[in-house]
C-alpha positions as CSV (number, residue, x, y, z in Angstrom):
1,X,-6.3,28.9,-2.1
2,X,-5.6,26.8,-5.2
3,X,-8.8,25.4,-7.1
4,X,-7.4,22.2,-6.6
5,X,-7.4,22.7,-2.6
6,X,-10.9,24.4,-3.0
7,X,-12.1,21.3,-4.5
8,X,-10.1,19.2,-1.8
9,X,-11.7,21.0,0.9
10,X,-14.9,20.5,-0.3
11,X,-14.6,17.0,-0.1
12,X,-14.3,17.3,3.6
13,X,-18.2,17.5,4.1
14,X,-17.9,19.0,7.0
15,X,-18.7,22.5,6.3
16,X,-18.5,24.8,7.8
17,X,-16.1,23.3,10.0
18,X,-13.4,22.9,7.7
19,X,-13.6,26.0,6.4
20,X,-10.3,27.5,6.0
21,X,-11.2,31.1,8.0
22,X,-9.8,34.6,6.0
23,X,-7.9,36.1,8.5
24,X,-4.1,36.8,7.0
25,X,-2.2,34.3,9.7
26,X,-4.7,31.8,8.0
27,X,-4.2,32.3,3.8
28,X,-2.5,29.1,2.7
29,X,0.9,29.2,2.3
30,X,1.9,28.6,-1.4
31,X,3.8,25.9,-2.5
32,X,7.0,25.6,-1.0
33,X,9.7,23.3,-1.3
34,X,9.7,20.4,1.7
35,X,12.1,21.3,4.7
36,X,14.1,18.4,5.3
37,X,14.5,17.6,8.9
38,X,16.6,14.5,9.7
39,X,15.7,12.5,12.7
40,X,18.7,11.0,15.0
41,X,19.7,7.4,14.1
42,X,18.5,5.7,16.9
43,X,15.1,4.9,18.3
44,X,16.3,3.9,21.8
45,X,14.8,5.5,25.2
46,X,17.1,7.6,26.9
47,X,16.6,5.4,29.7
48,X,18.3,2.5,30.3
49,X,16.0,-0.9,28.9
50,X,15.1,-3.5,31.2
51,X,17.1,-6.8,31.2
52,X,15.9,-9.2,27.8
53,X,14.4,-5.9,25.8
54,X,17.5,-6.5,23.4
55,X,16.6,-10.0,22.8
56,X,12.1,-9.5,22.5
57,X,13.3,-6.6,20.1
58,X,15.2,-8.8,18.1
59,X,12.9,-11.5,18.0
60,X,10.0,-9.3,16.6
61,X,12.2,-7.7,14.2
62,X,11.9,-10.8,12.4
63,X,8.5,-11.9,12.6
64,X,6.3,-12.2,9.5
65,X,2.7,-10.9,9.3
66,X,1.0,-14.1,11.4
67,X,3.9,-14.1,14.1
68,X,3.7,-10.9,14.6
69,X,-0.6,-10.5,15.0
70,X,-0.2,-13.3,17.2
71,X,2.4,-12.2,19.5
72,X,0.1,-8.7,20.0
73,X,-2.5,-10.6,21.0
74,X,-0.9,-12.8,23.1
75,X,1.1,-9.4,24.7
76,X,1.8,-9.0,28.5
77,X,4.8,-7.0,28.6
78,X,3.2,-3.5,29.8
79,X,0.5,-3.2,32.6
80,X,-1.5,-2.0,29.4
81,X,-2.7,-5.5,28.8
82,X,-4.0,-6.0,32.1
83,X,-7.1,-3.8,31.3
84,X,-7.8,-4.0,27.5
85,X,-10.3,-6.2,26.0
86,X,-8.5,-6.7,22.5
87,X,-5.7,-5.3,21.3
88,X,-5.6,-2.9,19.0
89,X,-3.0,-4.6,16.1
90,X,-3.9,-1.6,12.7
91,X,-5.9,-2.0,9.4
92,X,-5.5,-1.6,6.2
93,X,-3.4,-2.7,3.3
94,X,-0.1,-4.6,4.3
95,X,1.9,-2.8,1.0
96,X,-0.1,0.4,1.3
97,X,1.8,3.6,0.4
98,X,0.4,5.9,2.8
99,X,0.8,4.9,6.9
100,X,-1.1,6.6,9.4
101,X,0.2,6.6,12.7
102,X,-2.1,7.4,16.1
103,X,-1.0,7.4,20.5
104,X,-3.6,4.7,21.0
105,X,-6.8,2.9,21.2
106,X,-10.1,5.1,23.2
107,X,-13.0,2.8,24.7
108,X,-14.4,2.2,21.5
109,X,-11.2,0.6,19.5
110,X,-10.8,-1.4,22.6
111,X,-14.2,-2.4,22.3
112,X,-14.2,-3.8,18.8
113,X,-10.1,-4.2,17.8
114,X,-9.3,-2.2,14.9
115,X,-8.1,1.4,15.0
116,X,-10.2,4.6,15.1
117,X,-13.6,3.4,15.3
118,X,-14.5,6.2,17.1
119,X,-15.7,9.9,16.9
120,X,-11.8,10.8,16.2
121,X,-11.7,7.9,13.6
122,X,-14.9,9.3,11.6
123,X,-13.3,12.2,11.3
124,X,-10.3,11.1,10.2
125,X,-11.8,8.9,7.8
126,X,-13.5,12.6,6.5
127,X,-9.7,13.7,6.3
128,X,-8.5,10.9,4.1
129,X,-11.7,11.4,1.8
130,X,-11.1,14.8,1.5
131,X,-7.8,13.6,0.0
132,X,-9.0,11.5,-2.3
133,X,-7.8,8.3,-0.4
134,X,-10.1,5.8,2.3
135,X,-9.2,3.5,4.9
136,X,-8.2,0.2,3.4
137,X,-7.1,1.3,-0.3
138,X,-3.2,2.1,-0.6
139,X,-3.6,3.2,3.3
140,X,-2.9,1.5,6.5
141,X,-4.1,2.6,9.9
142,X,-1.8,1.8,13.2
143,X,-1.3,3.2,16.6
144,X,1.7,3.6,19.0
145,X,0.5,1.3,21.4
146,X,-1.9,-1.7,21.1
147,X,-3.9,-1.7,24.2
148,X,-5.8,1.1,26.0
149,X,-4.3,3.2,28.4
150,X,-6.8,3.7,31.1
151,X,-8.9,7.0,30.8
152,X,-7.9,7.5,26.9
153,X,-4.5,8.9,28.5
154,X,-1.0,9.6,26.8
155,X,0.8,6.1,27.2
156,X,3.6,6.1,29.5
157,X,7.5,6.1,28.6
158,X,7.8,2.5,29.6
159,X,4.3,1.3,28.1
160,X,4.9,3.2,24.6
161,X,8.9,1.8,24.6
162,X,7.2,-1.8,25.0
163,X,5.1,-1.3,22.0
164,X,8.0,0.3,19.9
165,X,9.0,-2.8,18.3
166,X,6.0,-3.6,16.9
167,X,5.4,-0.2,15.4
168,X,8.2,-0.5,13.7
169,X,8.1,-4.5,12.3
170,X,4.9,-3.3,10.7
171,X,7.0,-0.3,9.1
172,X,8.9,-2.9,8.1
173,X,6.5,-5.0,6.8
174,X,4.4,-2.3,4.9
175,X,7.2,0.1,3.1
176,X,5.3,2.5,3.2
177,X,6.2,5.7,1.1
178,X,5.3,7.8,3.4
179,X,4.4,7.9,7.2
180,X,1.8,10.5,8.6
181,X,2.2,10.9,12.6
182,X,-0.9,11.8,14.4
183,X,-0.2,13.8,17.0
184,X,2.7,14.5,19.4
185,X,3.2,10.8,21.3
186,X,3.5,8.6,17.3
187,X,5.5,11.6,16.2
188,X,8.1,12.0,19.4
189,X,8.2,8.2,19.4
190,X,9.0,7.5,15.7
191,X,11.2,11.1,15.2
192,X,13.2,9.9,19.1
193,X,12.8,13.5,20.6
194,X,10.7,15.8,22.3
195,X,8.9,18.6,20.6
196,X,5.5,20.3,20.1
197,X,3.6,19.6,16.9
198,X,3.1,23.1,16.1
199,X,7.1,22.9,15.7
200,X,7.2,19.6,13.8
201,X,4.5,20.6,11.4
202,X,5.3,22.0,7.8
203,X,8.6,19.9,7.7
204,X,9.3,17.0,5.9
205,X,10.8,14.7,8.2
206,X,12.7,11.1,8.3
207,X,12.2,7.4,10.0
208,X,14.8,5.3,9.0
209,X,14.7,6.2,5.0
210,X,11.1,6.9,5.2
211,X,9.1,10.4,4.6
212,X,7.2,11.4,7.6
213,X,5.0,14.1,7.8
214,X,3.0,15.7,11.8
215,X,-0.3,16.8,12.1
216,X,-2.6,16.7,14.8
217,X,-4.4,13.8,16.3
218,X,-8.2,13.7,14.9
219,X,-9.2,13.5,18.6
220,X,-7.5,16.8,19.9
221,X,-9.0,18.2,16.6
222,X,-12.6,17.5,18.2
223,X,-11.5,19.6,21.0
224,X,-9.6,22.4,19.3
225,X,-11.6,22.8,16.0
226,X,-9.9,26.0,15.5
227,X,-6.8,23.9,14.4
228,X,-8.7,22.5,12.0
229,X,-7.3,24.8,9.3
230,X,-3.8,23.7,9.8
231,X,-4.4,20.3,10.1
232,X,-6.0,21.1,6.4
233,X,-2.8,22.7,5.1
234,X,-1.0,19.5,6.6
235,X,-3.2,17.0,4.7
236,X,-2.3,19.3,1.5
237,X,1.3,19.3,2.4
238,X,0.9,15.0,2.5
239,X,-0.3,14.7,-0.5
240,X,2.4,17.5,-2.5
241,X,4.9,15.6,-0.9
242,X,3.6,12.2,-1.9
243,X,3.3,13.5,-5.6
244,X,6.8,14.3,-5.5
245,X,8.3,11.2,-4.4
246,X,6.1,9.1,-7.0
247,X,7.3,12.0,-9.4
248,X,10.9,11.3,-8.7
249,X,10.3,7.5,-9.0
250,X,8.9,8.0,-12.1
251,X,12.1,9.5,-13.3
252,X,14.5,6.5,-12.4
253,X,12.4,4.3,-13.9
């Protein structure tokens, strides 16, 4: 491990639970260059859309900031909103650099309205510390879905497909420089396929123009601790790759 990731790690504060362990399939890779992975061109469901989704797509692809808060609010287009007690619209700051990307809001994000409130949200406000960054400076924080699926399940096709376009108007909105997907539903949502995480990790990948980077959700981390250490190497592996595209902007300039 590089001094620089020591003192990273240390930042964590949550020894010893994010103690990278010794074992040899667990010494951190050194630096490599980023594997480009190109995502297909089109975000569309395989399955057909219902009747109008052309048109409410359209229509939020060109809201502003107030439309578009507004219109999530107001949001009955998924059985999702039957249940919720606020949507759950993101945080943060609207020209951040760095966008985190989570499935959906738990009780407790339902409960209050803003993203990662939660056990799963204090440790991924540990993760962004331990990276030198915190919620709401140069970072926003959004999910795939803006109400709570019942049970803290994985949203449905149809219910994540509903809350696609405004994912991406917010995209849109921030430019961000680069997009972190928690977990498998943001990144098979954003990326339009189906894989594992484990298989999507350790590969720079692309939404429309835009760097994205998998790790794992804070929440599965909670249960699985022992991924801890690669969820680590992923958060090291954000911030090379950031370093690199403000390094190559700084050479255009």
């Amino acid at each position: 491990m590089t001094d620089r990731r020591a003192l990273m790690l240390q930042e964590i504060n949550l020894n010893p639970k994010w103690h990278l362990r010794t074992s040899q399939a667990e010494v951190a890779v050194p630096p490599r260059e980023p594997v480009l992975a190109t995502a297909p061109a089109s975000h569309a469901s395989p399955s057909a859309p219902p009747p109008g989704t052309d048109d409410r797509r359209g229509a939020i692809m060109r809201m502003d900031w107030t439309q578009i808060k507004a219109s999530v609010a107001s949001c009955t287009h998924c059985v999702l909103h039957a249940r919720r007690n606020k949507t759950v619209f993101g945080v943060g700051d609207e020209n951040a650099d760095w966008l985190f990307v989570g499935e959906g809001p738990g009780a407790e994000e339902d409960a209050q309205g803003e993203p990662f409130v939660g056990q799963a949200g204090k440790l991924l406000d540990s993760m962004l510390t331990a990276i030198k960054l915190r919620r709401g400076d140069n970072v926003y924080i959004a999910n795939m879905v803006k109400c709570r699926p019942p049970g803290n399940r994985n949203p449905e096709p149809d219910e994540a497909l509903a809350c696609e376009p405004y994912l991406h108007r917010q995209i849109d909105l921030i430019k961000p420089k680069l997009i972190v997907a928690l977990g498998k539903v943001a990144a098979v949502n954003l990326l339009a396929r189906e894989a594992t995480v484990a298989s999507m990790r350790n590969k720079v990948h692309q939404y429309r123009g835009i760097p994205l980077i998998v790790t794992y959700h804070p929440a599965y981390l909670l249960r699985s601790p022992q991924d801890k250490a690669q969820a680590w190497e992923d958060l090291c592996f954000a911030v090379e790759t950031m370093e690199g595209l403000q390094n190559a902007r700084s050479e255009t300039i």
